[in-house]
N, C-alpha and C positions, 0 to 999 in steps of 0.2 A: 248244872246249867253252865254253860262254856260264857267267857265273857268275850265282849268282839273286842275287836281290836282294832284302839283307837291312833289312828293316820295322821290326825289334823287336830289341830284346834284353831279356827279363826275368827277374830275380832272383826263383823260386818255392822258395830254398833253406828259407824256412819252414815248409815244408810238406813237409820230412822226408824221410829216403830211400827209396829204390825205389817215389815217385808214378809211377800211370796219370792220363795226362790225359785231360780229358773235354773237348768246348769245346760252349760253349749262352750263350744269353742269357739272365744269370741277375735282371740286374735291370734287363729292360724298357726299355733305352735303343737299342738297335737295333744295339749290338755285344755281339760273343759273348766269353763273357769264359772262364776259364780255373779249371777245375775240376780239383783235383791230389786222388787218392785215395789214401790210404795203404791196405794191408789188413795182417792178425794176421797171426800167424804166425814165420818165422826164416827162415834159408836154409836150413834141411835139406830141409824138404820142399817141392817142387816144386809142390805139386796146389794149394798154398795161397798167395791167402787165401781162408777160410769166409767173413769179413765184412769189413765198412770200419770201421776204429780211428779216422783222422782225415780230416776235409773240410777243403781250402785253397781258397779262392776267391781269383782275383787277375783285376785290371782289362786291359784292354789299355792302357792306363797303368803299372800295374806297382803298383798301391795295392794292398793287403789288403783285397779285402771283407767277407771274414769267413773265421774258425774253429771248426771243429766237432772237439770232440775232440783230443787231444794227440798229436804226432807219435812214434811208438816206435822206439827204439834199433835192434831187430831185427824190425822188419818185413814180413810175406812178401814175394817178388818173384814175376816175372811168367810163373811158368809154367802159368797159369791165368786166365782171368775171372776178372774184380773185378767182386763185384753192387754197380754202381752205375749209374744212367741220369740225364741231363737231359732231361725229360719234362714240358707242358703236361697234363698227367693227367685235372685237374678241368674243364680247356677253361673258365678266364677270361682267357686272353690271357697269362699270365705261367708259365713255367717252372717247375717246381718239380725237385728231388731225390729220386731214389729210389733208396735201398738199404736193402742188409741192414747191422744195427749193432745191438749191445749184444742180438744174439740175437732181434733181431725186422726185420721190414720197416717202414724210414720213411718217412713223405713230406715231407722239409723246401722249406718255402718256400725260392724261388731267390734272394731281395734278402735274407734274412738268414740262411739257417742255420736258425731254430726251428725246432722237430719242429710239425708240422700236423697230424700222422693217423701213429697206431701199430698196428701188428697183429700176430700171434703167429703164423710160420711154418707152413705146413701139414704139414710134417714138419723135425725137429731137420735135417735134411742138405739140402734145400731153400735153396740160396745158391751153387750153383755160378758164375747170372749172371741176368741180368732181360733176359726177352724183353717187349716191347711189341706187342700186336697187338687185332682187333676180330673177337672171335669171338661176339659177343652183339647185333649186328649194330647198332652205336650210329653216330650220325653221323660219330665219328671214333674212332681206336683210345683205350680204355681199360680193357682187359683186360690181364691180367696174368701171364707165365707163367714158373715158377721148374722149377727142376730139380737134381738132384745129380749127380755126375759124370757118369757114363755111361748112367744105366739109368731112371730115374722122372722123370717131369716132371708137375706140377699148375698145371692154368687157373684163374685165377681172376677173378672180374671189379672191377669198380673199387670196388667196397666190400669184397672182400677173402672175400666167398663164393667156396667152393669150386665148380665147373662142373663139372671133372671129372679123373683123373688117366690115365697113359699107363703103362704099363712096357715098353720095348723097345729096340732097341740105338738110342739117340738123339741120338749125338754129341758135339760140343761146342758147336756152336750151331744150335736149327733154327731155322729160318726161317720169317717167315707171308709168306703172299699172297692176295689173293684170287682162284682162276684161274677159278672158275666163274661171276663177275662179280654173287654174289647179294649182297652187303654184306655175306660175313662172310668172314673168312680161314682159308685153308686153313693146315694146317702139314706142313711137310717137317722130321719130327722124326726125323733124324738119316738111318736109311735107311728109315724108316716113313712114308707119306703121310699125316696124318689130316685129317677134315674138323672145321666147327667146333665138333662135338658131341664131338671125341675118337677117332670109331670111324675103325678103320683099313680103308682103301680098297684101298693096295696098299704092297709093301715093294721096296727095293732089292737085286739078290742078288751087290751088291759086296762083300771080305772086310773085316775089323778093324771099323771107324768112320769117320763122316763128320765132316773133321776142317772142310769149308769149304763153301759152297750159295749158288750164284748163282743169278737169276730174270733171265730176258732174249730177246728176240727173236733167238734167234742167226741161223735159218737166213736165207738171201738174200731177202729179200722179202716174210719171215712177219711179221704181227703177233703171231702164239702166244707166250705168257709157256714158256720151256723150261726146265730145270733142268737146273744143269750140278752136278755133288756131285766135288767131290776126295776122297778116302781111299788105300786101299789100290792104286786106278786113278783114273782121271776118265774120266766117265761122264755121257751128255745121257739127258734124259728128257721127254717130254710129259705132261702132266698127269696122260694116264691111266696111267701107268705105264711106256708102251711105250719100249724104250734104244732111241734113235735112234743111238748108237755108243760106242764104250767103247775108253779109250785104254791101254794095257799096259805103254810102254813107262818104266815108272819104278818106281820100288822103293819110294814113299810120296810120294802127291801132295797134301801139306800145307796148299798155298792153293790157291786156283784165284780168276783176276778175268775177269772180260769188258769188252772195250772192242771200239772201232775204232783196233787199235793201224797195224791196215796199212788204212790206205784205200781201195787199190788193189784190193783184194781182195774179193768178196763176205760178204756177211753178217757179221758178228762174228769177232773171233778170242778164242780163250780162252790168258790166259798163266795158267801154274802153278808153284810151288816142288818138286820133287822132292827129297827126304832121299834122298842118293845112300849115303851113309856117316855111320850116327851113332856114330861111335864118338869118343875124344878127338881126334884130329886130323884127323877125317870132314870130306864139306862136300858144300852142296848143288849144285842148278842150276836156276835157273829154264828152262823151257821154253814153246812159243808153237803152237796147233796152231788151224789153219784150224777154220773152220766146222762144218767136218763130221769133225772129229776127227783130218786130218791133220797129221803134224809139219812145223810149217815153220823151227822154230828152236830149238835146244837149247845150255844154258852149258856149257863143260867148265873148272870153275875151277882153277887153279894153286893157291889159296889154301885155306885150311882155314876151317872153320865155316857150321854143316850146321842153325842157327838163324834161317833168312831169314824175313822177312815181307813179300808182296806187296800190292798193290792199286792199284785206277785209278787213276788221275788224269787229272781232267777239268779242262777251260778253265784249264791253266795259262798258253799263250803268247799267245790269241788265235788259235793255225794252226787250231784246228778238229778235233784230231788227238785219240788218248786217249795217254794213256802208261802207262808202268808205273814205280810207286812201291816201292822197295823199300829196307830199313833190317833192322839186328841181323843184319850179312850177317858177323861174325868178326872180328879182329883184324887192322887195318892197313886196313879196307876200308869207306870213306866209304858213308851214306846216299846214294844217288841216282835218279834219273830214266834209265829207261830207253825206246826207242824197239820198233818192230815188229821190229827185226834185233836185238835185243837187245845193240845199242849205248849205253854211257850216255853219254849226252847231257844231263845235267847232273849234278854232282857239291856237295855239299851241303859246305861245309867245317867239319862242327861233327860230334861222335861221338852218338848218343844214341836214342832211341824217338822215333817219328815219330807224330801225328796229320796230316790237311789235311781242310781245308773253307773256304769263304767268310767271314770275320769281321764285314765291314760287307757291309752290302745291294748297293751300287755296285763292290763291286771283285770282284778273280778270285780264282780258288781258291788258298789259299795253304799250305804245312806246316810245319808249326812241328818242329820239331828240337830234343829235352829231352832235359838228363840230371836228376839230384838238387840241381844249383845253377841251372841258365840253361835259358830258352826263348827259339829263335832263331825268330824267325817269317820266314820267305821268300815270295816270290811270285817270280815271272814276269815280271809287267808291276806298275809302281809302283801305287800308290795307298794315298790316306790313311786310315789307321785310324784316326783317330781324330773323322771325318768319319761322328756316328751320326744317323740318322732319326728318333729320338729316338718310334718306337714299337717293339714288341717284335718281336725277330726269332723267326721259328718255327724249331722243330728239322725239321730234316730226317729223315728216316725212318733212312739211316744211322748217322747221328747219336744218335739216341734210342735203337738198335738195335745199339751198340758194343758190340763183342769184341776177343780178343784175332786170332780168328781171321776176320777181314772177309769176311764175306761182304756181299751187295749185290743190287739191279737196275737192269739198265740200260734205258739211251732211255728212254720214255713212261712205264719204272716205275720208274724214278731218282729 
């Protein structure tokens, strides 16, 4: 098993316990620097945080670029979205912050922290997480959409007018695209299709909630944007509704990613986490099913902990290949890299919450590995971070569109 290789070590222990990272380029130098979130809250409750208490900004240097807010004793942890996004918003070239804080939405500049633009929630419960999308048909996304747990989500557009609100079973994170190709995006809000006026087109008649929603050319040779949705099964879909197939065999399918984990193989495969047993000494499995819904590979673990979180991973070696990224897999059981046989094939030597993406413009995908004191940045193939282009790096769509629960699109809409 190759060991990766370790780029970084950074000290974000300023920035208080139970940070979500964020990574963006926050001040316009052409590396992405490192956004640690705290949210309110304690550890009793699960669903929380409602908002972000503190902003840590750290260089890939390891400097403090700035503080927003005070880091708290007791802090929510991570059984929920944290409304925060790194987001070009205003489209001048430079990144800005948004979240929800002190009970309203912000927009702080990326190079310092100050507040830019404040707004007043469209509903007190509105902060479950910040979707980014272009439903007002603008050159680039600068629409807005929030939501509360499970049930109402409101559009809003880049001044903070309301467009329109939804209520329906909506998940935890929907997703926009645009599949009709007119310049505005659709949303797959939770199991409900809608277009970008709000009204709903068609609904999914999968059980519970849609807890994950990828966008991707699965079949062999299609360009069709398809929707793969994990909940209660995993389930493809075509734009206009129609399941092209629906997989049964798991008891809550948590994540769902799409890659080219098998090469060999036609069209796409989709892997997924399965909550086999959540009970205290439950555990999951990730699972890998062909193109067209078949199983071609399912985990049966020894070990306990039933809290996995998956997703792609692209351009880590140079082979060309996708793999599968997964972390918060239980006690005694290292973050790692998984392959199409659901082999790992890389092992991460540090315990902790994973982000990945590109840091510098020239190098490969790389994931950083945190806990509450240390960010281990890894890669694949070497290359210098600290080598910036010295113009602003853009967010990627993933990126500005983080959850806890990754969803994505792949090939041409990656």
């Amino acid at each position: 098993m190759p060991e990766p290789l370790l780029l970084k070590t950074i000290d974000i222990s300023k920035a208080g316990l139970r940070s979500k990272m964020l990574i963006g380029d926050l001040d316009g130098d052409g590396r992405r620097e490192l956004l640690m979130v705290q949210g309110d809250g304690g550890i009793d409750d699960r669903y929380i945080p409602h908002q972000v208490v503190c902003l840590t900004a750290f260089t890939l240097d390891g400097e403090l670029l700035w503080q927003v807010g005070a880091p708290h004793l007791e802090p929510g942890r991570h059984g929920s979205d944290f409304p925060a996004q790194i987001y070009d918003i205003d489209g001048d070239g430079f990144n800005e912050v948004l979240c929800v804080m002190d009970k309203q939405f912000l927009v702080l500049d990326g190079k310092t922290g100050s507040i830019r633009q404040a707004y007043p929630l469209p509903d007190p419960f509105a902060h479950d997480c910040i979707i980014i999308a272009n439903l007002t048909g603008n050159a680039y996304p600068q629409d807005i959409i929030l939501k509360n747990r499970y049930r109402q989500m409101w559009a809003l557009d880049h001044k903070f007018n309301l467009l329109w609100t939804h209520v329906g079973n909506i998940g935890h994170y929907p997703w926009v695209y645009d599949f009709n190709n007119d310049g505005k995006d659709e949303v797959m809000a939770g199991f409900d299709f809608l277009d970008a006026n709000g009204r709903k087109l068609w609904s999914s008649t999968l059980a519970d909630h849609a807890d994950c929603i990828w966008v991707g050319p699965v079949l062999d040779g299609s360009t069709d944007p398809y929707l793969v949705i994990g909940g209660s099964s995993t389930a493809m879909y075509d734009r206009h509704g129609n399941e092209i197939w629906r997989y049964d065999d798991c008891r809550e399918s948590q994540h769902v990613a799409l890659g080219r984990f098998r090469p060999d193989l036609p069209g796409l495969q989709v892997a997924g986490v399965d909550r086999i047993d959540r009970s205290r000494t439950g555990k999951d499995g990730i699972f890998l099913l062909d193109a067209m819904g078949k199983e071609l590979a399912k985990e049966y673990r020894q070990t306990i902990g039933w809290a996995s979180i998956i997703d792609t991973l692209t351009a880590w070696d140079g082979s060309g290949q996708d793999y599968i990224l997964a972390f918060r897999r239980g006690p005694g059981v290292l973050p790692g890299i998984y392959d199409g046989y659901l082999n790992k094939v890389v092992e991460f030597p540090a315990q902790g919450l994973a982000v990945h993406g590109k840091l510098v413009e020239h190098g490969s995908e790389c994931v950083i590995i945190y806990n509450q004191d240390q960010a281990y940045i890894y890669a694949g193939i070497w290359h210098d971070l600290s080598r910036a282009s010295g113009k602003p790096l853009p967010q990627d769509k993933r990126l500005y569109n983080s959850t806890l629960y990754p969803g994505g699109e792949y090939g041409k809409f990656w």
